[in-house]
Structures are given as structure tokens and as C-alpha cells.
C-alpha positions, 0 to 999 in steps of 0.5 A, a space after each residue: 455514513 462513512 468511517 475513516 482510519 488511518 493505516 501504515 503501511 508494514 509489509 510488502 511480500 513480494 511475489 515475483 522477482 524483483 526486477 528493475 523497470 520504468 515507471 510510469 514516471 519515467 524514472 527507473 524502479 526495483 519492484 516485483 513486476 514481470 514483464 510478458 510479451 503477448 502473441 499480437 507482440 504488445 508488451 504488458 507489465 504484471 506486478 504481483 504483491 501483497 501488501 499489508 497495513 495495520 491501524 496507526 496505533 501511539 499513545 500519548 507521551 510517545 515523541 513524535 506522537 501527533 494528536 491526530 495519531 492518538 485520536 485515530 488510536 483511541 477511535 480504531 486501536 487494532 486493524 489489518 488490511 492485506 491486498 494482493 496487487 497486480 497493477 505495477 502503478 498502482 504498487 508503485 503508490 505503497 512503500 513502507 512506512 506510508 500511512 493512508 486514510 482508509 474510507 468504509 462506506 456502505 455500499 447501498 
């Protein structure tokens, strides 16, 4: 069995300076990733970050309030996740204001 809850994005602490730096799209970014240069002369990215989620929570009668929304507010009212990134592409993919499907499983 799994549960879901649905998750917005509050926060990002940055660890690291901001720089700027290609994506991994091709387009140029502003992020907390520090570029170093290993003895072989291989470049590698490093981002480093914290990024904090807490549980959608609305009300009904609030505008813009989906259904889905107060469903998730009703099941999971009050929830924080904080991680710690180093993968630059992977804190690529949260930006404030995103909201995530969070799965629990059971690991067996």
C-alpha cells in the first residue's frame, strides 16, 4: 500500500554562491552550483541546497481553491519535507511555488 500527498515547494536555502551556469538544457541558470576541476582536468558541477516543502493545505471558499486541494488538505493538513541537494539537475527541478505529488511506500 502507498499513500500520496501533495507538497509545495517554500524554500530553497542556498548553500553556495550563486553562480551562473549551463544547464543541463542548454539555457543559461542563476543556482547555488560550484563548479571544481579534478586532478584528471574533468570538470564537475555541485550544487548544494536545502530545499523545504510543506503539505498544500486551502479551505473551502478560498478563490482559486481546487477540489483537489482541499481533498489533500482534509487527508494530510500539516507536513514538512526538507532535503539537502548536491545534484545541480536535480535542483534544477524545484522552484518555489511548485507543488509535487509526494508517494510513501513501504519499503519491504
Amino acid at each position: 500500500m502507498s499513500v500520496v500527498a501533495k507538497f509545495r515547494v517554500n524554500e530553497i536555502v542556498n548553500r553556495a554562491p550563486i553562480v551562473e551556469y549551463e544547464g543541463r538544457d542548454g539555457e543559461t541558470k542563476h543556482g547555488a552550483v560550484q563548479t571544481f576541476e579534478q586532478s584528471g582536468g574533468e570538470t564537475i558541477r555541485q550544487g548544494n541546497a536545502s530545499v523545504k516543502l510543506g503539505a498544500v493545505y486551502v479551505t473551502e471558499g478560498v478563490p482559486g481553491a481546487s477540489a483537489e486541494d482541499i481533498s489533500f488538505s482534509l487527508a494530510t493538513p500539516s507536513g514538512q519535507i526538507e532535503m539537502s541537494i548536491t545534484n545541480p539537475d536535480a535542483l534544477e527541478e524545484f522552484q518555489p511555488g511548485d507543488e509535487f505529488y509526494v508517494r510513501f511506500e513501504k519499503v519491504e
